[in-house]
C-alpha positions in Angstrom: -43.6 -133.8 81.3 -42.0 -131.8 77.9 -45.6 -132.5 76.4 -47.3 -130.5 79.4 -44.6 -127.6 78.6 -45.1 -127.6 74.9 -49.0 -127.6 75.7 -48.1 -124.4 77.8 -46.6 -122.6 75.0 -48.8 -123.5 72.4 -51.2 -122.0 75.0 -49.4 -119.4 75.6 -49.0 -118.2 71.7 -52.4 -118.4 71.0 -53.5 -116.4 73.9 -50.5 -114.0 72.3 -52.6 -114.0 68.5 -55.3 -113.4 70.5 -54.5 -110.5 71.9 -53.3 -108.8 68.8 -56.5 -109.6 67.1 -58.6 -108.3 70.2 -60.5 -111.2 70.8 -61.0 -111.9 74.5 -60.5 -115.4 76.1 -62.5 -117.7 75.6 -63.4 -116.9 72.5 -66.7 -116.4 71.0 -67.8 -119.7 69.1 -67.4 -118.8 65.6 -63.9 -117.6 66.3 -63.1 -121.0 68.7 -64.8 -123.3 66.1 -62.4 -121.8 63.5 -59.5 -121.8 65.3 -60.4 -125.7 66.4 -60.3 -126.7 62.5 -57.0 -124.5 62.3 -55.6 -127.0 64.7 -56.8 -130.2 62.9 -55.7 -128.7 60.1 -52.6 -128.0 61.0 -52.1 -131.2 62.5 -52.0 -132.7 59.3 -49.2 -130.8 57.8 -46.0 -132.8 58.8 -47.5 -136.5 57.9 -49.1 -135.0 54.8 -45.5 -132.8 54.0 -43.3 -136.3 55.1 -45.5 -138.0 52.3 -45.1 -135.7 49.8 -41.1 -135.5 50.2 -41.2 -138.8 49.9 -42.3 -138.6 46.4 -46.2 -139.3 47.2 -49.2 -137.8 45.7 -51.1 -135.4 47.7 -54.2 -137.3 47.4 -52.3 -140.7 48.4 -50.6 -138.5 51.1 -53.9 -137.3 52.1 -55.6 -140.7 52.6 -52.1 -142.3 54.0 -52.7 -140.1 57.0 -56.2 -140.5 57.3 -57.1 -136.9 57.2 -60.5 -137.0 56.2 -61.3 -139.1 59.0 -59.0 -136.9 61.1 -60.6 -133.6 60.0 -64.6 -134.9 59.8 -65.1 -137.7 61.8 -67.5 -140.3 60.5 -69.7 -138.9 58.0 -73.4 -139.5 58.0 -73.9 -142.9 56.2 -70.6 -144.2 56.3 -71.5 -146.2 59.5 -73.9 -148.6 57.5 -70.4 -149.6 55.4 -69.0 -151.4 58.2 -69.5 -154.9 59.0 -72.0 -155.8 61.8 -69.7 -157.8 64.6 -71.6 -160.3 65.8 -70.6 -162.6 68.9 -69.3 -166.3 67.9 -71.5 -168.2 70.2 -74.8 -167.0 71.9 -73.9 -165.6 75.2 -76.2 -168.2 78.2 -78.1 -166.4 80.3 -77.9 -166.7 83.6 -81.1 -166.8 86.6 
């Protein structure tokens, strides 16, 4: 239940910036889109920061927490570096 109240007031702030930037809810897209990458982006602060305490680089921070992959997705071609499963035995088919 706290996670549907902190939703609520992480709601609730943003509708605040909102409104003292003037922008109207929903957003237009360039405005959502950039606030969306905000929130990945910000999402990556405390593993990143927890890392980099620690003692870690930034870049082995960075890929620790998997923030390219967080942040992008799969990139274009990176799909043909994985390995093809294939199934042990040949599945029977059946009439």
């Amino acid at each position: 239940m706290r996670i549907y109240f902190v939703s609520l007031g992480a709601g609730v702030l943003v509708g605040l910036i909102y409104s003292l930037l003037g922008v109207r809810s929903p957003a237009p897209p360039l405005v959502a889109l950039v606030g969306l990458l905000g929130i990945l982006v910000g999402e990556q602060v405390v593993p990143v920061g927890k890392q980099l305490l620690a003692g870690t680089s930034l870049a082995a921070a960075w890929k620790q927490a998997n923030c390219t992959g967080h942040l992008f997705g799969m990139l274009p071609g990176h799909h043909s570096a994985q390995a093809v499963v294939t199934p042990a035995e040949p599945v029977e088919k059946r009439s």
